[in-house]
N, C-alpha and C positions, 0 to 999 in steps of 0.2 A: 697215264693221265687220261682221264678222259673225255670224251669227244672230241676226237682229232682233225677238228672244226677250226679255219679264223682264215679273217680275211685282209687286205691292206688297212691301211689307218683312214685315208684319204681318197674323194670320189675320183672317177675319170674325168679326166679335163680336155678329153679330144672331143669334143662336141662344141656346138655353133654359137655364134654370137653375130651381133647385128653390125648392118654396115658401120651405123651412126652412133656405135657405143664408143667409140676411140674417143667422138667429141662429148658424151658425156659419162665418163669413166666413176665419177663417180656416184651416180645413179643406178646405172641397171645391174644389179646384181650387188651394187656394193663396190666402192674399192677393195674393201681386205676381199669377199667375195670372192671378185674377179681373180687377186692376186694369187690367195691360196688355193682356186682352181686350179691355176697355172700351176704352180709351183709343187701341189699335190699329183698333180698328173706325171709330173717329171720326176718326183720321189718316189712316185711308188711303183713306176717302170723300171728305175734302175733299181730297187730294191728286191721287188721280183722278180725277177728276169728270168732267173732258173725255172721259177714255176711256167711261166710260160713256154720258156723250150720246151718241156718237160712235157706241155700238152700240145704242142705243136708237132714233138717227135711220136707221139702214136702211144710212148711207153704207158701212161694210167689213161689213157683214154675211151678204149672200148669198156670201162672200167664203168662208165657212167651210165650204159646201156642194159647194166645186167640187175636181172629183178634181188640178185640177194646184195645186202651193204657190201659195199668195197671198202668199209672202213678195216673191215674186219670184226673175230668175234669177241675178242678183248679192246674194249675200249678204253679200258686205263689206260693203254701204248700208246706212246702220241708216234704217229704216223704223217711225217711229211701232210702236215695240214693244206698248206697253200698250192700245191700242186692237188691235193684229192678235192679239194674245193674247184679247182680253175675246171678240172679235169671231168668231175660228173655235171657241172654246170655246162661245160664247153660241149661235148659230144651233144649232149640233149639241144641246147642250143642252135647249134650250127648244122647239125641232122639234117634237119628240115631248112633253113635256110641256103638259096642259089644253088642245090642240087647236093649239098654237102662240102662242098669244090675249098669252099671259104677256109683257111687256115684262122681266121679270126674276124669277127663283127666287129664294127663299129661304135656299138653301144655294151661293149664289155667292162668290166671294171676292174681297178690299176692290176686285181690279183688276177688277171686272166678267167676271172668267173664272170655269170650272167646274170641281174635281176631279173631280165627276162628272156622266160625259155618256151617260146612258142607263144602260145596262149597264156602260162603261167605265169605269174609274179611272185617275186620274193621265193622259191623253191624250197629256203633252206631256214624257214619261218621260226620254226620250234626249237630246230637246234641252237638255232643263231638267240633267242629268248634264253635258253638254258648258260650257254657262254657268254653269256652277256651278267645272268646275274647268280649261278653257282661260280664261274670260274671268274668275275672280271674283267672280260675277255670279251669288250661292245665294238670292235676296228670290223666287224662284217653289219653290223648297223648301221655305221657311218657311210655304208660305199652306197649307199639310198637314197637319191635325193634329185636334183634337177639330171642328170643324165638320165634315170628311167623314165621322170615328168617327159621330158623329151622324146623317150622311146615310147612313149604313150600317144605323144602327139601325132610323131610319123614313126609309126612303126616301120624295122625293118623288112616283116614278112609281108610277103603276097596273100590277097585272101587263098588260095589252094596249098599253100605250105603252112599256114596255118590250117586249115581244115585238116592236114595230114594228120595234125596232133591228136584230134578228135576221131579217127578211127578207131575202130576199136579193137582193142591188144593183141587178141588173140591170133591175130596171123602170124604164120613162121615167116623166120626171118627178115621182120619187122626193121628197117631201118632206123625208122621216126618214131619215137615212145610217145605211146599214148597221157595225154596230160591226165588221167587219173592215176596211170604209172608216176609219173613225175611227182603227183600229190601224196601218193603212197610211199614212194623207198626213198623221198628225199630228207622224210624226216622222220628218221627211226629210232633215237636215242629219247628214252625217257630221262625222268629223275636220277642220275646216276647215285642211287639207292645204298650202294653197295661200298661204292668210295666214299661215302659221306658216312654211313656207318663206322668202316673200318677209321675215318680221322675221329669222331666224335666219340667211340662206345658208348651209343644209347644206351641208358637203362630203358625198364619195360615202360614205362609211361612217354619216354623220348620214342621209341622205336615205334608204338601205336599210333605217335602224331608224324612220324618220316611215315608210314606207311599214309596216312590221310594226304600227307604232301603228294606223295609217291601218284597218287588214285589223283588228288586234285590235279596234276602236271599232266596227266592223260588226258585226261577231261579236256584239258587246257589243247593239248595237240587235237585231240578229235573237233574241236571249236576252228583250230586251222584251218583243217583237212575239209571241214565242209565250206568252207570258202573257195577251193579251189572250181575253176572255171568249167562247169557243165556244157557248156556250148562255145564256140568261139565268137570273141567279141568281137561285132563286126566295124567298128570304126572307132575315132578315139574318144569320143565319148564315151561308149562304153569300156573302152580300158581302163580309162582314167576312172569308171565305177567298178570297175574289179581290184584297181588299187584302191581304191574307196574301202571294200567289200574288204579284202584282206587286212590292209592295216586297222579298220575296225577290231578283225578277228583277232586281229593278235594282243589290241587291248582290251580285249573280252578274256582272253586266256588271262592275262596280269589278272586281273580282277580274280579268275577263278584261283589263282593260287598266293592270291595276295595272303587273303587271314589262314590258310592255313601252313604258310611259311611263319609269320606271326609266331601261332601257335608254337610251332615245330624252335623255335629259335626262341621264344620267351620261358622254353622248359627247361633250357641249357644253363649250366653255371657257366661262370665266366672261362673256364678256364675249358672248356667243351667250345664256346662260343669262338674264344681266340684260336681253335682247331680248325674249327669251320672256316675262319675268314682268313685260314692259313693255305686252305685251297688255289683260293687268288692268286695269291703269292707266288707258290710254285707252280701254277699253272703259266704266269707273266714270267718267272724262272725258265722255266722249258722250256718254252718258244724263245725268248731271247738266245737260250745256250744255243739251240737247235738254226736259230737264222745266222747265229754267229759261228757256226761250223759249215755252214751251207751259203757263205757271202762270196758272191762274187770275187773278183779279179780285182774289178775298179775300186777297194776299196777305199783308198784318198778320197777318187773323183767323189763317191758317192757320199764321204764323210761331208765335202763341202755341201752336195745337196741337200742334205740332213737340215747342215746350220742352216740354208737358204729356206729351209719349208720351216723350221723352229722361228726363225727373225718373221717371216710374212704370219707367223700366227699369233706373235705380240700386238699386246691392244692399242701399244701406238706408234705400229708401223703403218709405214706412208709408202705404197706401192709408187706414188705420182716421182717419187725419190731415187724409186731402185731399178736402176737399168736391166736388171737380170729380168724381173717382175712386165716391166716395159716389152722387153724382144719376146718373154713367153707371152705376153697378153698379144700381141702382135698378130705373132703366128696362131693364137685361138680366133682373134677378127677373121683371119685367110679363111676360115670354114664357119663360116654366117652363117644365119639362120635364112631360109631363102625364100625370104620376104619379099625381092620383085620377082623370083621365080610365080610366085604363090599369087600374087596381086594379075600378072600378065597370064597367065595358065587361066585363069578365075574370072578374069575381066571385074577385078571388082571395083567399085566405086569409092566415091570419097567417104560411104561411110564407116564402108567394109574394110577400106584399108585403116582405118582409125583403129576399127576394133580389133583389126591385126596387131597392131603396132600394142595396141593394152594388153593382149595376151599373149605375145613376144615381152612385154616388159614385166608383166606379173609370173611367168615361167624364168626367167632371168634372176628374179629377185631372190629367187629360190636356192641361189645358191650365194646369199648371205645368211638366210633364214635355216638353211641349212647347212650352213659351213663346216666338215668333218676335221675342223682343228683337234689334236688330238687331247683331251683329260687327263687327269688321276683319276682313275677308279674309283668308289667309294669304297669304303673299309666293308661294309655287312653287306648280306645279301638283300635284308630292305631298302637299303639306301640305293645300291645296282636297282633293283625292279623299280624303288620311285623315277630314277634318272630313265632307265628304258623307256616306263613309259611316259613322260615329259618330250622324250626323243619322239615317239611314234606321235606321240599328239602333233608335235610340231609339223611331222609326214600327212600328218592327215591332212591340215590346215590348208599345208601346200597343193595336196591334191588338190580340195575344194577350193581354192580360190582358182587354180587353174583352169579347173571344168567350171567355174561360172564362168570368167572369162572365154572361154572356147563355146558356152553356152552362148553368149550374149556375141560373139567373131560370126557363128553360125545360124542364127535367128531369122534371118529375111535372106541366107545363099538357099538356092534350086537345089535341085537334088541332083544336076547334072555337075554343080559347083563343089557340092560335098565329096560327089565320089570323083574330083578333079582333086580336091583336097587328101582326100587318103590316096591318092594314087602316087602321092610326092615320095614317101618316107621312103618305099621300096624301090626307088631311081637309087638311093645312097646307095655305095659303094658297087655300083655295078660298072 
């Protein structure tokens, strides 16, 4: 099977909320929001579990460090996806973060991988586009959303562990991957060409337009690759235009392989077509067999979490109802957003803390705007690229209303306030 790529269904939900969100719950973020935060972050920890041992114990780890794929050379083999996911995100990751020391960040997500790794965003751009609409397969789309808005805000690197990224590669025995490494071996999977032949048998006029496919999906990845971060960005302003910059690129690629997916899919008879959208199928097949050979101990406990994250993503569940939803929203209030830390560090005034509190509350919303409740797939593979990119538009929005907001918090603070302000992110978890 190929690209032995995927990630959880559902974003992290250990990240902050405000004092004063308990008394208005159902404003920032949204009640379902808030809920299927919560109750996302608890499903998809006790669902991966093993991936995370798995890069916590060392075993696929240096795994992420090395310049050729660790996928392997055959990528129809599906190869424990959610550990080689956690595991080339993790290493690169955490390399450069607190000295390496960290068994795990804070802003990781449920499947123990990273949107951000170093300087980089989104790492696994191209492949994650490709599983999303040849195989069906968008649960590493979903894990995008207010948890990296937030790692943008305060990041958790120091400017000189960042800047390690930006060395350049060529030293032996290089600890910290250079982020044009990162941008290079992180997404190495084209069009898988070859398996879509062998389900399809193109005749010759089919095989001329998979090969135009084949050329436009590159196109499409080099449109990523020149996104990635030339210099480190030095505060969250510019992160949050690098996620700008990036999810752009990614729906500049859609664009580039939109008409000649088109093409490539309106040469097919039906009976070629229903081969193709057979892909899906057995690719949603495979990982189900494979998580269900690979499930945990707990799994009662974990069947009930299931029901508990299914009920919070009904359109008319009522968190204010579900005491489960309650004790997890609870313990997400316990790690605030540290809004008098930020006001008293800043000294700022009543106007500054207003414009605090609008862009604490427009980053919050963001996780009803972007709620990673999980879909059905569409059937074809147009209908996957319309929905992708609907997804990423919605990523982008979020950015942009975030950076106005932080534009308009930061407008009249000194420059002694600003660099009081990125000095926060890198206090977490130390």
């Amino acid at each position: 099977m190929a690209l032995a790529l995927a990630g959880a269904t559902l974003l992290l939900a250990a990240v902050l909320l405000p004092d004063r969100a308990q008394a208005q719950f159902g404003l920032r973020g949204g009640p379902l929001g808030v809920a299927r935060f919560a109750v996302g972050h608890m499903m998809g920890l006790s669902r991966l579990r093993h991936s995370r041992m798995a890069v916590r114990g060392g075993r696929y780890r240096s795994a992420a460090l090395r310049s050729q794929d660790p996928r392997g050379a055959d990528r129809d083999q599906l190869s424990n996806p959610y550990v080689l996911r956690a595991a080339l995100t993790a290493q690169a990751a955490l390399a450069g973060w607190q000295g390496g020391r960290r068994p795990q960040g804070w802003w990781r997500h449920p499947d123990g991988s990273y949107g951000w790794v170093g300087p980089v965003f989104w790492p696994f751009a191209h492949d994650d586009l490709t599983n999303a609409i040849v195989f069906g397969d968008a649960t590493s789309l979903s894990l995008y959303g207010y948890g990296d808005l937030y790692a943008a805000l305060f990041t958790p690197y120091a400017a000189t562990e960042l800047a390690a990224y930006t060395v350049p590669s060529g030293r032996r025995a290089r600890k910290i991957p250079a982020a044009e490494t990162l941008c290079e071996a992180s997404d190495t999977g084209g069009l898988p060409v070859d398996r879509i032949a062998r389900a399809v048998a193109p005749n010759e006029a089919q095989r001329t337009a998979l090969d135009e496919l084949s050329s436009a999906w590159l196109a499409a990845r080099d449109t990523i690759r020149a996104a990635c971060p030339a210099q480190t960005p030095a505060n969250a302003a510019e992160r949050l235009g690098l996620m700008r910059e990036r999810v752009e690129a990614m729906i500049k690629a859609i664009d580039t392989i939109e008409a000649p997916l088109s093409k490539f899919v309106g040469l097919l008879n039906d009976d070629r077509k229903a081969r193709l959208n057979a892909l899906a199928t057995e690719r949603r097949a495979a990982l189900a067999s494979y998580q269900s050979k690979n499930a945990d101990k707990n799994a009662d406990k974990n069947a009930g979490k299931d029901a508990q994250a299914a009920k919070a993503c009904q359109a008319d569940y009522d968190p204010l109802s579900d005491e489960n939803a309650q004790r997890q929203y609870q313990q997400l209030v316990q790690q605030q957003w540290p809004a008098a830390e930020i006001a008293a560090t800043l000294h700022l005034d009543e106007v500054a803390r207003a414009r605090l509190e609008v862009l604490q509350d427009t980053a919050l919303r963001t996780m009803q705007t972007l709620s990673a409740c999980p879909t059905e797939p569409a059937a074809t593979p147009q209908a996957r690229l319309a929905a992708v990119k609907t997804r990423l538009q919605t990523l982008l929005e979020a950015v942009n209303s975030v950076a106005d907001a932080l534009d308009d918090f930061q407008a009249d603070l000194s420059d002694e306030q600003k660099a009081g302000f990125e000095a926060i992110g890198p206090k977490r978890g130390v």
